[in-house]
LUMDRENDREN-330373 format. One line per 2 residues: number of its first residue (from 1); their letters; for each residue x, y, z of N, C-alpha, C, CB. Coordinates in steps of 0.2 Angstrom, whole numbers. Each point is the difference from the previous one (the first is absolute). Glycine has a CB too. Layout:
N
NUM	A	X:Y:Z:X:Y:Z:X:Y:Z:X:Y:Z | ... .
***
This chain:
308
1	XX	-6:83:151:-1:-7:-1:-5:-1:-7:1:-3:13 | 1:-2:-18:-5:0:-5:-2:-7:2:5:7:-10 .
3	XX	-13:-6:7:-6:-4:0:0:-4:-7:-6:9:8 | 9:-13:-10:-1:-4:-7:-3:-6:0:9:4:-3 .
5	XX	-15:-4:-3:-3:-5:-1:5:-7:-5:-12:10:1 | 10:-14:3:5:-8:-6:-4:-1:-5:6:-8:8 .
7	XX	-3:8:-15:-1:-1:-6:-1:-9:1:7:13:-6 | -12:-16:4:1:-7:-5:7:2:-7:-18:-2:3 .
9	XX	21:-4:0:5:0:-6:3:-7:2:4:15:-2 | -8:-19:-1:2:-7:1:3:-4:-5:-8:2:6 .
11	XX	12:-6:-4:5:-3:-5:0:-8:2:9:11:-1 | -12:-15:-3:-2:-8:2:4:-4:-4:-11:2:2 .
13	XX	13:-5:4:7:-8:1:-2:-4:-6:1:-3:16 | -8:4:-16:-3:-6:-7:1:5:-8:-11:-8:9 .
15	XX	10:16:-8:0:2:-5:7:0:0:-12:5:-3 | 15:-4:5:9:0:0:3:-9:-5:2:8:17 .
17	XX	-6:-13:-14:2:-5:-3:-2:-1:-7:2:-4:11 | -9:8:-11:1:-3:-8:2:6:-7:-9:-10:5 .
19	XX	14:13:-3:4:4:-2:6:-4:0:-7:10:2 | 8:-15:-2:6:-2:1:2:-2:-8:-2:-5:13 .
21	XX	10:6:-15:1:-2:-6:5:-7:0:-3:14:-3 | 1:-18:-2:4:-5:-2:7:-3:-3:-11:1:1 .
23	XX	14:-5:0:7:1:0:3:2:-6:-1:-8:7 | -3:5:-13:-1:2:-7:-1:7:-1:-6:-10:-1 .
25	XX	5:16:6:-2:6:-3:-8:0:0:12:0:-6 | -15:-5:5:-8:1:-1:-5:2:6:2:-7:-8 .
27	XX	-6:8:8:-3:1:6:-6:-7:0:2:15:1 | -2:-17:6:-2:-6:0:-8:0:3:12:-5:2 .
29	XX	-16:0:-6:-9:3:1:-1:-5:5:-5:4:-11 | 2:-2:17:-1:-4:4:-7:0:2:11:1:3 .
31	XX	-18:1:-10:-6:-1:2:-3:-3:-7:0:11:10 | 4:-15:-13:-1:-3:-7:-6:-5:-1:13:1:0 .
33	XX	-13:-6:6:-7:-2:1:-6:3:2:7:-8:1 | -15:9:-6:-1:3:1:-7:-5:5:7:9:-12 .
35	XX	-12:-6:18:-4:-4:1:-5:5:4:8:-12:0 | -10:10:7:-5:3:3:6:3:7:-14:-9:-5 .
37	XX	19:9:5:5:2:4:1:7:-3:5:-13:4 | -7:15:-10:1:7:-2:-3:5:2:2:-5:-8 .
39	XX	-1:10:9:-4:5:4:4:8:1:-8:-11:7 | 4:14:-7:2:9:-2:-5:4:3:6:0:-11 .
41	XX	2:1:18:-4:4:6:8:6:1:-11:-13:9 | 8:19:-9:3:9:0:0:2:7:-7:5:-13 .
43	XX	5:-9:17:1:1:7:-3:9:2:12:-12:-1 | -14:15:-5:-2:7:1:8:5:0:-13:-5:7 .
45	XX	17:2:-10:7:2:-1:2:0:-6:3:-3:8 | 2:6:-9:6:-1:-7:5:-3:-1:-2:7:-1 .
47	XX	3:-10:-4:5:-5:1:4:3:-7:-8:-12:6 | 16:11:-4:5:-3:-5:0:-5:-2:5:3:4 .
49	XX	-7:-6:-9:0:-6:-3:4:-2:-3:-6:1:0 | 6:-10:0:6:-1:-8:0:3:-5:-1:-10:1 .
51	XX	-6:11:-6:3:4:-3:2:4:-1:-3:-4:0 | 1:9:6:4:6:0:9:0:1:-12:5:5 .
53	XX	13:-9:1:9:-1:-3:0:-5:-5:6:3:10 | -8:-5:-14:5:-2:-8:-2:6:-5:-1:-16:0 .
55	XX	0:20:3:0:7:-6:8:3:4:-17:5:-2 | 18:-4:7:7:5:2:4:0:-1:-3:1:6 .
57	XX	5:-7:-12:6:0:-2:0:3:-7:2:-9:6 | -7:11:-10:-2:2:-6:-2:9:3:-5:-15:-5 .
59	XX	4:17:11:1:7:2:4:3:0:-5:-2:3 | 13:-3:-1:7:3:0:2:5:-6:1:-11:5 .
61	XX	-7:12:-12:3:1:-4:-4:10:1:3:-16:-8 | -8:14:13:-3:8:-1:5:3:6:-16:-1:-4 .
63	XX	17:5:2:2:7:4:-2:0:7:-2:7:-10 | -5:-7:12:-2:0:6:-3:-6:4:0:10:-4 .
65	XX	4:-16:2:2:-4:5:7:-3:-3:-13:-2:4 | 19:4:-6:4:-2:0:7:-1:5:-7:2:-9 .
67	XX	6:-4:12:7:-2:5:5:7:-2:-1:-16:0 | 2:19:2:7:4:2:5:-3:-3:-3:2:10 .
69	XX	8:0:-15:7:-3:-2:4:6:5:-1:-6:-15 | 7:-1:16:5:8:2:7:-5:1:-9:11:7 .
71	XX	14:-9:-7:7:-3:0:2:-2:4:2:5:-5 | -3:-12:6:5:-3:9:4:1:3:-2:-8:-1 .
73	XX	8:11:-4:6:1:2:0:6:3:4:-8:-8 | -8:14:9:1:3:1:-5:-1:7:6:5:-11 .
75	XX	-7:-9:14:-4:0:6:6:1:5:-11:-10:-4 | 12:14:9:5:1:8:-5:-2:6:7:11:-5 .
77	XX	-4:-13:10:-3:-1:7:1:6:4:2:-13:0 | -5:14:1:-1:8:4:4:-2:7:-14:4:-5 .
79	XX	19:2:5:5:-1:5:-1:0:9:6:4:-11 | -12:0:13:-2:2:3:-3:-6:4:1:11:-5 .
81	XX	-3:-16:1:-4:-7:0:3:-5:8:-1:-1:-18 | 4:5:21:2:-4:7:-3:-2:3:5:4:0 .
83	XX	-5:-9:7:-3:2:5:5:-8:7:-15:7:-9 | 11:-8:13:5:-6:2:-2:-5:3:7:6:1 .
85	XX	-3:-12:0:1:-6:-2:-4:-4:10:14:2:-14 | -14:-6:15:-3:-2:6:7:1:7:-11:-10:-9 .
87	XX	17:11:2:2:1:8:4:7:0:3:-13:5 | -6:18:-9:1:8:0:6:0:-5:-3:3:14 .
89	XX	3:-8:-16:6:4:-6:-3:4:-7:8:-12:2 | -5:15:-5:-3:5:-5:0:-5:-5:5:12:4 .
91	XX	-10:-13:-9:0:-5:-6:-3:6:-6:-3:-13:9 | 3:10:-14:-5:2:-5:-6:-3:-1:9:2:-5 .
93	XX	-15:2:4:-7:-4:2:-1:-3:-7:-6:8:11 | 2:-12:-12:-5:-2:-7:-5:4:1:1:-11:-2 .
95	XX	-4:15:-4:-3:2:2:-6:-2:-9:9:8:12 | -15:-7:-10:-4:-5:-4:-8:6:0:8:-16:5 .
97	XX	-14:12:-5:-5:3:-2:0:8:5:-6:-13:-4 | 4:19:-3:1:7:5:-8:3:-5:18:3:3 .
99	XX	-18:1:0:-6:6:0:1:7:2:-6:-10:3 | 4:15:-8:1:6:2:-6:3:5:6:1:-11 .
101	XX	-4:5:12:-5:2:5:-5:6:-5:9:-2:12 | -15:0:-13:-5:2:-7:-6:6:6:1:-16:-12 .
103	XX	-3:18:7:-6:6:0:-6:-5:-1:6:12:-6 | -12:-10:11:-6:-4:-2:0:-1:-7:-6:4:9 .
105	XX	7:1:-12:-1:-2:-10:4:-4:-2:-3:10:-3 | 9:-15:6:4:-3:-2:7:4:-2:-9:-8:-3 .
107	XX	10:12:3:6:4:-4:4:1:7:-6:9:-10 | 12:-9:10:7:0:5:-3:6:3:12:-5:-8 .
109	XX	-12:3:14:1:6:6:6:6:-1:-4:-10:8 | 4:15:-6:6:4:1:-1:1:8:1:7:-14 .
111	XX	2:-9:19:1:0:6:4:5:0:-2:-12:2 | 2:18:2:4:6:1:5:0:-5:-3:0:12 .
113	XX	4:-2:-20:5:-1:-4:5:-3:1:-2:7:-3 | -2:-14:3:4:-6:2:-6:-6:-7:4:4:19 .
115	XX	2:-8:-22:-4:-7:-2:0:-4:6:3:-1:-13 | -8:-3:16:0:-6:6:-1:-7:-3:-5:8:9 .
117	XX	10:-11:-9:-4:-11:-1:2:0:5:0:-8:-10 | -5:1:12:0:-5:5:2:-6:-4:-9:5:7 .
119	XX	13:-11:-5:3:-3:-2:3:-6:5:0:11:-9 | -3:-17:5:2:-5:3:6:-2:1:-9:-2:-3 .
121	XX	14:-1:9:8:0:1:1:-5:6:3:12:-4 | 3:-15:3:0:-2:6:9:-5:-1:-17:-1:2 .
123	XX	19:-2:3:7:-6:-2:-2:-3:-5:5:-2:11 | -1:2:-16:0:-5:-7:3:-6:3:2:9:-11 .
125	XX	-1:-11:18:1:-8:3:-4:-2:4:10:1:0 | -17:5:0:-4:-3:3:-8:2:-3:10:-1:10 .
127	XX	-11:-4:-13:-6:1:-4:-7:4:4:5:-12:-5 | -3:8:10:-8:3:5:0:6:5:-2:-12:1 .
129	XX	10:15:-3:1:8:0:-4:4:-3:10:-1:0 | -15:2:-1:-4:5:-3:-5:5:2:2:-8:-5 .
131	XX	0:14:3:-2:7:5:0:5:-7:7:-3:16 | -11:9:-11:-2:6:-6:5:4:2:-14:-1:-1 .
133	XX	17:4:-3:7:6:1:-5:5:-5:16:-6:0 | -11:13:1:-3:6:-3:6:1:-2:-11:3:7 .
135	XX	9:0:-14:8:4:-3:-4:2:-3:11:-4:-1 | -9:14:-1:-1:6:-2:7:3:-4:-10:1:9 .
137	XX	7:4:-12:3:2:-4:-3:10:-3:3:-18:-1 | 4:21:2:-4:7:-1:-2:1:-7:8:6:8 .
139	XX	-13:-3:-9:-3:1:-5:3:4:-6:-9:-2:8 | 10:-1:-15:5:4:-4:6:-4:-1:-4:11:3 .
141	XX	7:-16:3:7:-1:0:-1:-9:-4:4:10:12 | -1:-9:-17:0:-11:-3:1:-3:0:-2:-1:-3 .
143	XX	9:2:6:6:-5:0:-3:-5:5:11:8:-3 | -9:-16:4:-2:-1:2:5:-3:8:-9:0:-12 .
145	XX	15:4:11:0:0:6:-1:5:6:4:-8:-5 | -11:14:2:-3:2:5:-6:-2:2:5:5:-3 .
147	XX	-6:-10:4:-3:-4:2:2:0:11:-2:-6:-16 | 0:8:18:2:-2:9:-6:-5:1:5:12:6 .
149	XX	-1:-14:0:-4:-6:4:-1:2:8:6:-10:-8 | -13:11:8:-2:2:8:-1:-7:2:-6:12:-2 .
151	XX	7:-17:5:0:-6:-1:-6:-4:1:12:3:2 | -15:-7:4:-6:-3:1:-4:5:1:2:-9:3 .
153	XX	-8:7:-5:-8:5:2:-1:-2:9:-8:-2:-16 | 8:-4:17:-2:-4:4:6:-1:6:-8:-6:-9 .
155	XX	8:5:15:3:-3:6:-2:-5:1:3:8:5 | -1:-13:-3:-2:-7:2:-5:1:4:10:-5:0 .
157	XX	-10:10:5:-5:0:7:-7:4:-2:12:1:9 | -12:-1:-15:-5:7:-3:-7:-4:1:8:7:-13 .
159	XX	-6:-15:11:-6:-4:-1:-3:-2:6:5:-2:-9 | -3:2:16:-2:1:5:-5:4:2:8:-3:0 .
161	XX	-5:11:0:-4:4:0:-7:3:3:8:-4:-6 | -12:1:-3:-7:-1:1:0:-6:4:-3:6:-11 .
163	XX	3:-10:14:-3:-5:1:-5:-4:-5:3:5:10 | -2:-4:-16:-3:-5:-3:3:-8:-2:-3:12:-4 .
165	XX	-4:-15:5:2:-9:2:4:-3:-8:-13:-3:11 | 11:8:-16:1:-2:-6:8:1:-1:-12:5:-5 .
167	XX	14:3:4:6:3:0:6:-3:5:-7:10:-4 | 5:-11:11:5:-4:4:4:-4:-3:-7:1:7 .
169	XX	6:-6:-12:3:-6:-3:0:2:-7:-5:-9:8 | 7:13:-10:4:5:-7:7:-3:1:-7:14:1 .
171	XX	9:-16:-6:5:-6:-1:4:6:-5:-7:-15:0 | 5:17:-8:2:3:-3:-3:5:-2:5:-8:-1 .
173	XX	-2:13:-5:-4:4:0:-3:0:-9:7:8:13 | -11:-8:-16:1:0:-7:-5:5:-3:4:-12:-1 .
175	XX	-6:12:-7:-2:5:-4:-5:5:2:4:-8:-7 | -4:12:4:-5:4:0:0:8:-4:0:-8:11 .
177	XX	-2:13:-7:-1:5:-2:1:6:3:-4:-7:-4 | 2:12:3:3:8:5:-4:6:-7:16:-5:8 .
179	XX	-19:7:-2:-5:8:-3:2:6:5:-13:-7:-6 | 12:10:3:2:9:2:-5:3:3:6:2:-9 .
181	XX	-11:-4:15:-4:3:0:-4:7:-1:3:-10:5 | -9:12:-2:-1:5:-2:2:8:5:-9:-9:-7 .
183	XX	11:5:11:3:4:6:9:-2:2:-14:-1:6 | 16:2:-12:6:-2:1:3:-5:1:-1:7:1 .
185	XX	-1:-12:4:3:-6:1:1:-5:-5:-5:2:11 | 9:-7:-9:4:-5:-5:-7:-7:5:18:5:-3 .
187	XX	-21:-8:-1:-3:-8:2:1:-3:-3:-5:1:3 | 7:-6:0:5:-5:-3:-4:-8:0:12:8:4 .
189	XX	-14:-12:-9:-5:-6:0:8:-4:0:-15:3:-9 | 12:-9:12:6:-5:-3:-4:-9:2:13:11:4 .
191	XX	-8:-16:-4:-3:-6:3:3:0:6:-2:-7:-10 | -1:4:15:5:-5:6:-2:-7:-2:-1:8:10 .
193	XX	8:-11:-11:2:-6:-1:0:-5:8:8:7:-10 | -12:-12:11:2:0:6:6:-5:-1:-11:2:6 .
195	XX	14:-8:-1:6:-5:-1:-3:-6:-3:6:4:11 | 0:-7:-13:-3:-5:-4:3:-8:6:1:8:-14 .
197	XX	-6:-10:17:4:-4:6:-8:-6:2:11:16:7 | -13:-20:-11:-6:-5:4:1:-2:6:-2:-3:-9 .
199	XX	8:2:11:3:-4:5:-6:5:8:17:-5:-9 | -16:9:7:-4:7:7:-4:3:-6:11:5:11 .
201	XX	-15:-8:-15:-6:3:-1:-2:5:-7:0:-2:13 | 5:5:-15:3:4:-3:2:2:-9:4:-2:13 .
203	XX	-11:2:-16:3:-3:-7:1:4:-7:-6:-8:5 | 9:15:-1:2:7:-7:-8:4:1:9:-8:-11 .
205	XX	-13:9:16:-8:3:-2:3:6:-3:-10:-4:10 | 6:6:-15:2:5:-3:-7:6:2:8:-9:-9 .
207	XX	-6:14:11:-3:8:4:-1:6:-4:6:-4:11 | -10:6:-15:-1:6:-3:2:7:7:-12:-7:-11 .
209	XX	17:11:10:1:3:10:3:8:-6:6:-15:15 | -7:19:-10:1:7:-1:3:4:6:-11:-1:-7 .
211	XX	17:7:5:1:4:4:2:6:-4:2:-9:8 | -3:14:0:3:9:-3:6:-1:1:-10:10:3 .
213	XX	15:-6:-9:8:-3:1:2:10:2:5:-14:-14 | -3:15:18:2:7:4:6:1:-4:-5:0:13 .
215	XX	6:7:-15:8:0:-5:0:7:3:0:-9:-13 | 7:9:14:4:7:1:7:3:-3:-7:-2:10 .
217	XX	7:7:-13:6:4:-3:6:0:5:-9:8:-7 | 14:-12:8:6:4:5:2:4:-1:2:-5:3 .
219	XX	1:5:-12:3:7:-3:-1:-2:-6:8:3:6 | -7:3:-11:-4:4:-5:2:-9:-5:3:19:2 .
221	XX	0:-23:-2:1:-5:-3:-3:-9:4:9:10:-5 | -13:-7:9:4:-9:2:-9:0:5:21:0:3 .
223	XX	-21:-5:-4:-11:-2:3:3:-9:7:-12:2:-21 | 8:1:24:-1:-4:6:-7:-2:3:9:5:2 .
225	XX	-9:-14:-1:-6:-3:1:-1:2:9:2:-11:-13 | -6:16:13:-3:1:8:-5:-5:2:1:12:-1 .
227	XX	0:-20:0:-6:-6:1:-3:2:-3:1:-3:8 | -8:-3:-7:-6:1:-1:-5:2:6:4:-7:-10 .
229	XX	-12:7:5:-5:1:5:-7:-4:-3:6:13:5 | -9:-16:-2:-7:-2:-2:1:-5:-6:-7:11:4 .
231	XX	12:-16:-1:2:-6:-2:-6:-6:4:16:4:-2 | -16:-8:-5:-8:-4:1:-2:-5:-5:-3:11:3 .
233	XX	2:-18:-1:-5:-4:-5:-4:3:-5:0:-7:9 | -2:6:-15:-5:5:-3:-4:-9:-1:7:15:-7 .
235	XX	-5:-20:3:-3:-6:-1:2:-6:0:-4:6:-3 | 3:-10:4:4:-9:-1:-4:-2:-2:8:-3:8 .
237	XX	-13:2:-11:-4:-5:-6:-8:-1:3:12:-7:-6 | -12:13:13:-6:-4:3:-5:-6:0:2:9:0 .
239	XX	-6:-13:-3:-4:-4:3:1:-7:-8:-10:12:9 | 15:-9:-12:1:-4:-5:-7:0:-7:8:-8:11 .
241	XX	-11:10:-9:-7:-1:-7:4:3:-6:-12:2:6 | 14:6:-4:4:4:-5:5:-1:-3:-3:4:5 .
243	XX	7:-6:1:6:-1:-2:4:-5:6:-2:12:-8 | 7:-15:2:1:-5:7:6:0:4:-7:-6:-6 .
245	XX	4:4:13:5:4:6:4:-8:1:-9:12:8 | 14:-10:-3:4:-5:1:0:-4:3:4:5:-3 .
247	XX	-11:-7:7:-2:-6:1:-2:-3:-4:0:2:7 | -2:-2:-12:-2:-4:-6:3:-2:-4:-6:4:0 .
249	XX	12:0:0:9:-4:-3:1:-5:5:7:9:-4 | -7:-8:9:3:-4:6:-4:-8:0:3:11:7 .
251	XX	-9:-9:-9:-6:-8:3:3:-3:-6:-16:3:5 | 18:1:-13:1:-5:-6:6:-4:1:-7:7:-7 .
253	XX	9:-6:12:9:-2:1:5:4:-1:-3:-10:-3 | -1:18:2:8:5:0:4:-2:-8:3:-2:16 .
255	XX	5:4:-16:3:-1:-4:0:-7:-4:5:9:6 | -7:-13:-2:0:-8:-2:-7:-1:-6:6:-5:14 .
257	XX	-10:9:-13:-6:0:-4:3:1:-8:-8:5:11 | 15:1:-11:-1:1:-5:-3:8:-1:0:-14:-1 .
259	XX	-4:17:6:-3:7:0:6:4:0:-11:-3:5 | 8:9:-6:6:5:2:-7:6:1:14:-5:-9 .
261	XX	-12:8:18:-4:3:2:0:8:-4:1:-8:11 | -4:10:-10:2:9:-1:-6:3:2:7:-1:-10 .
263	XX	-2:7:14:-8:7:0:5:4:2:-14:-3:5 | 20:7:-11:5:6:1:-2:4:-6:11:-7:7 .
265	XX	-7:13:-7:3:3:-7:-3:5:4:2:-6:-12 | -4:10:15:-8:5:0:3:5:-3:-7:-3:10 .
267	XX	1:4:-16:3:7:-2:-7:6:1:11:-7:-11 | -9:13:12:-4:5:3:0:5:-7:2:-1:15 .
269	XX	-13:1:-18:-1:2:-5:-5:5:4:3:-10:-11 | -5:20:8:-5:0:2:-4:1:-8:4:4:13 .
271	XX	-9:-2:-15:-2:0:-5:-9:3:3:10:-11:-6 | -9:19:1:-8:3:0:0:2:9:-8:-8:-11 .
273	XX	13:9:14:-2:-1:9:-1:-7:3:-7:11:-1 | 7:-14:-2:-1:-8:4:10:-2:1:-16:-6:-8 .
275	XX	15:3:14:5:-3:1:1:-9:-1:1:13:7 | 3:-14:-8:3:-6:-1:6:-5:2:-5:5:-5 .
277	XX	6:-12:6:3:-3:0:1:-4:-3:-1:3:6 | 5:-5:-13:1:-5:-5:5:-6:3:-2:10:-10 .
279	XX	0:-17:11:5:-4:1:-1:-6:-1:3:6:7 | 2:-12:-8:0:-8:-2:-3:-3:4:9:0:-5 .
281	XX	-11:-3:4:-3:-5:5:-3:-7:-4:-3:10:8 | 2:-13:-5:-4:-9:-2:-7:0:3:11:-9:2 .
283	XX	-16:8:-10:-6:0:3:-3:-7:6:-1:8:-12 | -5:-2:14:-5:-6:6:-5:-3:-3:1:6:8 .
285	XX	-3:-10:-2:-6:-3:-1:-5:1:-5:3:-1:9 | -5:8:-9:-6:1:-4:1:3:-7:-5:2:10 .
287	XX	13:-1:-11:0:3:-6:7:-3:-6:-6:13:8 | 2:-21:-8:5:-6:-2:5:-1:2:-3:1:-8 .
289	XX	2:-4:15:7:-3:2:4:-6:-3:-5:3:9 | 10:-4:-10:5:-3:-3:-3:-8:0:11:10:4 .
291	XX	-8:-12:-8:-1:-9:0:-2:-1:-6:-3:-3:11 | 3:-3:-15:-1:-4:-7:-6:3:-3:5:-11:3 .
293	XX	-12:13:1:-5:0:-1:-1:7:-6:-2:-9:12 | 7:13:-10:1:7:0:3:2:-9:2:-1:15 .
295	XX	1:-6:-17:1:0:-6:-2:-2:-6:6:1:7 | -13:-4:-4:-7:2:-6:-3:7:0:-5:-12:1 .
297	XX	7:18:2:-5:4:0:3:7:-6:-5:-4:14 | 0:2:-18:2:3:-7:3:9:1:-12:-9:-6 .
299	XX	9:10:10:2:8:2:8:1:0:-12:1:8 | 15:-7:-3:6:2:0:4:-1:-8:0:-4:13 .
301	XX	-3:3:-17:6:-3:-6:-4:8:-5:2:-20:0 | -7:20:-1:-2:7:-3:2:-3:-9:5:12:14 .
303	XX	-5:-8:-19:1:-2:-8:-8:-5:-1:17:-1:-1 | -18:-2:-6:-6:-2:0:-2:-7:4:0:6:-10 .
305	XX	-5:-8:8:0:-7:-1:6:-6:0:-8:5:-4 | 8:-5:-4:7:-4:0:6:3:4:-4:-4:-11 .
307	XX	6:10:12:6:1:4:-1:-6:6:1:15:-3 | -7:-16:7:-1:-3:5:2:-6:1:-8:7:1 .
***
């Protein structure tokens, strides 16, 4: 079992809006009048700022932040990408955000000489099909259609289980991560999605949750998902100061507000021996919660004076 502390990595609904750009192409100032509503508070964090993205188009040109080129036409869907449909027919899945299986130091795992991703899939007819597959691939070989599909990580009934009151109501399954631990096992970070349903209470909470994925060799080619084990809540935004949980979406009226919740992506860093959890989320109460007021505070916009 790993023990990870949660990283502060906060991303604010108000500093999102005023990064917005205008129809014109310009970016639009939305703290122009200057008065006693002005104020610059660091919440004891770091911030992304405006200014800092209207530099990242002008970075495109260094080496080490340029976007990847590479030829669309030669993009293939990986043939193994199957799985099936709600009434057992065989389909071709979508398959969408993926993650390799990395060494604490970030570098690709070599799993008994195997590459492993985890990798979001599900019916391209049904949007709220969404579940974690595993495909590997022998180490050395690059065609890509050696790629296999061991297929879900999860069984429906997995979430049961623990009897956790969180995981019970796991809807879908979305992003995350996977490290190599230091004893051989695969851990795997991800989100639980719950359902999106008000009518019974239900409004997408979103669950920082963790599990050991058991993998076994049947033959010299081919990997098998033996379940999991010490599948588990890790966080859902606790008390809201931090960061904000999803009753706080819900009092502001939910989707109708206009918000858009979040506490997913978890990605697992260790760094010097400390371990970690990097993930998205909407800040809390104490560390500039979202709303108009949020868009005098000089900190979020960063450049001088006049930038402000």
């Amino acid at each position: 079992m790993i023990k990870s502390k949660i990283v502060k990595f906060l991303l604010s609904t108000s500093f999102t809006t005023a990064l917005l750009v205008g129809v014109g192409g310009g970016t639009l100032t939305f703290a122009k009048e200057k008065g006693s509503m002005d104020y610059k508070e660091t919440y004891g964090i770091s911030h992304i700022t405006r200014y800092d993205m209207l530099k990242i188009p002008g970075q495109q040109n260094s080496p080490q932040f340029k976007v990847p080129q590479f030829d669309a036409s030669t993009i293939k869907d990986i043939s193994s990408a199957k799985g099936y449909d709600e009434w057992g027919n065989l389909i071709d899945l979508d398959v969408w955000d993926s993650w390799p299986l990395q060494n604490a130091d970030g570098t690709v795992a070599n799993y008994h000489g195997y590459n492993i991703v985890f990798a979001l899939a599900g019916d391209p007819k049904r949007g709220w099909d969404t579940h974690i597959y595993l495909f590997y691939q022998k180490i050395g070989d690059t065609s890509i259609d050696s790629w296999k599909n061991a297929g879900r990580v999860f069984k429906d009934s997995d979430k049961f289980i623990p009897n956790d009151p969180i995981l019970k109501n796991q809807a879908e399954e979305w992003s995350g991560s996977a490290t190599l631990t230091s004893n051989g096992k695969v851990r795997l970070f991800y989100t639980d999605r719950d359902s999106w349903s008000p009518d019974s209470g239900h409004y997408g909470k979103q669950t920082i949750t963790t599990a050991q994925v058991n993998l076994s060799e049947l033959a010299s080619d081919t990997l098998k998902i033996d379940g999991v084990e010490d599948l588990k809540s890790i966080f859902d935004g606790g008390d809201g100061t931090i960061y904000q949980n999803v009753q706080q979406f819900i009092d502001e009226g939910a989707n109708l507000s206009g918000d858009n919740h979040t506490l997913r992506d978890p990605h697992y860093v260790e760094d010097n021996g400390h371990k970690y959890l990097v993930f998205e989320a909407n800040t809390g109460t104490e560390d500039g919660y979202q709303g108009d007021n949020s868009l005098y505070n000089k900190v979020y916009y960063g450049g001088s004076q006049v930038f402000f």
